[in-house]
C-alpha positions as CSV (number, residue, x, y, z in Angstrom):
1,X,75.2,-21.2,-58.2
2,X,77.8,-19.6,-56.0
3,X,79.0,-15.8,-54.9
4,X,82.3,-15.6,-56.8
5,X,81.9,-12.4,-58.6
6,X,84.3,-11.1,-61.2
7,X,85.1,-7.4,-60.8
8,X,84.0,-6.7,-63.8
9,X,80.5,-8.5,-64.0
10,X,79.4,-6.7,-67.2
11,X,75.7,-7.9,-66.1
12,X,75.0,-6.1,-63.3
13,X,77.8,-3.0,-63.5
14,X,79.2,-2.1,-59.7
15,X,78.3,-5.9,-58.3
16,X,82.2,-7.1,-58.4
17,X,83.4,-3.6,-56.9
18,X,80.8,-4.6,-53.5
19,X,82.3,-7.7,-53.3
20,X,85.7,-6.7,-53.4
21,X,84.3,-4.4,-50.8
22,X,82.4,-6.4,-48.7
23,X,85.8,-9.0,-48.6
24,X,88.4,-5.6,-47.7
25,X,85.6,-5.0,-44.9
26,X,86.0,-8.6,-43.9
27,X,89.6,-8.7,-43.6
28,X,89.5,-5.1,-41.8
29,X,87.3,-6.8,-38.5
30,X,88.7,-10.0,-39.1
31,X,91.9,-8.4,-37.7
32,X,90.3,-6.3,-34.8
33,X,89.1,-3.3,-36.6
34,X,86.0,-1.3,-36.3
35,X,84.1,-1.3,-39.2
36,X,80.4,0.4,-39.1
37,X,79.8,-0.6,-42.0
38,X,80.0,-4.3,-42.4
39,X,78.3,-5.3,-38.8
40,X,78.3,-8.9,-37.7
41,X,74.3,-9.3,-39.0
42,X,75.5,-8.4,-42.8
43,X,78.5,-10.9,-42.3
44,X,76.0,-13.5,-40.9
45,X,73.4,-12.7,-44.0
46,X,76.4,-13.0,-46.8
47,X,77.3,-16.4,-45.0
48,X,73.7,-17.5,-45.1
49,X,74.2,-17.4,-49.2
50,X,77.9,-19.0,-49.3
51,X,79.6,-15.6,-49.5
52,X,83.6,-16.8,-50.4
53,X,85.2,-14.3,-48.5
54,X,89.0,-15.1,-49.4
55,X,88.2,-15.7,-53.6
56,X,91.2,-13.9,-55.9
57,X,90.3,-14.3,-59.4
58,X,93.0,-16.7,-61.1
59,X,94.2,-17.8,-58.1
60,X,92.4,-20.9,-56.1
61,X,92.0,-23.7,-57.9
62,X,88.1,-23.5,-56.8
63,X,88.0,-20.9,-58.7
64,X,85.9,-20.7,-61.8
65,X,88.1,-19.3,-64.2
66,X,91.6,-21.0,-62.7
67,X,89.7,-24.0,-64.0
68,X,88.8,-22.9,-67.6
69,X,92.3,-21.6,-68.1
70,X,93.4,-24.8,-66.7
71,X,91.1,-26.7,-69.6
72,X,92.8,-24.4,-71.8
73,X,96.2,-25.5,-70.9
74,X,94.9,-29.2,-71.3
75,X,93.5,-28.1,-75.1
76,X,96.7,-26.6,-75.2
77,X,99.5,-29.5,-74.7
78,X,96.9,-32.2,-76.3
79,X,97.3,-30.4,-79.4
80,X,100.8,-28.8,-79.0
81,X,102.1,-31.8,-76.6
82,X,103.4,-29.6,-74.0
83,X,102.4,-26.8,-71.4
84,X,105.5,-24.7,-72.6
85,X,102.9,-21.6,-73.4
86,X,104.9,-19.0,-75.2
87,X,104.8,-15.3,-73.4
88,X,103.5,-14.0,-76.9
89,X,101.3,-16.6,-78.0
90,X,99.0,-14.6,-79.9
91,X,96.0,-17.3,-80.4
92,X,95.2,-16.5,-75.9
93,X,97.2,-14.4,-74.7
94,X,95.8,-14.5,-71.4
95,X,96.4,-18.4,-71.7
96,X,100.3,-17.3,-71.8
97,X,99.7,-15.1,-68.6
98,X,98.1,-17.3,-66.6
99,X,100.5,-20.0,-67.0
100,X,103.4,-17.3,-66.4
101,X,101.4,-16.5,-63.1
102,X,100.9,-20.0,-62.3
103,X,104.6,-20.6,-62.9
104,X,105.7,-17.9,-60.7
105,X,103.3,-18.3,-57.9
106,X,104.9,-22.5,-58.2
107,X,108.5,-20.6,-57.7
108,X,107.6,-18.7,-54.9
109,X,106.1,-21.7,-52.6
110,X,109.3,-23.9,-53.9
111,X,111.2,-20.9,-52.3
112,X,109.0,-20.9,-48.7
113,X,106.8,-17.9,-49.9
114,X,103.0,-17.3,-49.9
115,X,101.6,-17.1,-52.9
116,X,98.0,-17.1,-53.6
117,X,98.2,-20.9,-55.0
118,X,98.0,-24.3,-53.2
119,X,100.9,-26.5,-52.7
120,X,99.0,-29.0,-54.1
């Protein structure tokens, strides 16, 4: 198993919005902020159960979902013999915005920007 929660886990409603939480809270006393809220005994107890801390959905390649769009793309140019997903591909449509993300997060480290993808 693992702790990557979608924000909109369907199963149990309001679970992805206390991750997203818990992870703002992080990054709040990560850079010298007070936070009463998320003391050093809840960070120790999310850490106990391999709480990801720095997860974006779509974004690491660790990611769940990065790598089922990334299967998709594979399905994609075995049976279309390229990755050239068009913007209005109506058969997955999210299939032609990942890639467009994944294009432009490529463009912005080629250019000596962050972007939330590894160089790799």
């Amino acid at each position: 198993g693992h702790c990557r929660v979608p924000f909109s886990y369907e199963q149990i409603p309001g679970l992805g919005a206390w991750v997203k939480t818990q992870r703002y809270l992080f990054k709040k006393v990560q850079a010298g902020e007070s936070c009463s809220s998320l003391s050093k005994e809840r960070v120790d107890m999310l850490n106990t159960i391999g709480f990801d801390w720095t997860v974006r959905k779509g974004c690491s390649p660790m990611d769940d979902s990065w790598k089922e769009k990334f299967r998709q793309l594979v399905a994609f140019k075995e049976r279309m013999g390229h990755c050239c997903v068009p913007h209005g591909f109506k058969e997955n449509p999210s299939l032609a915005w990942w890639v467009s993300r994944q294009r432009s997060f490529y463009n912005s480290i080629r250019e000596g920007k962050s972007a939330p993808l590894s160089p790799e």
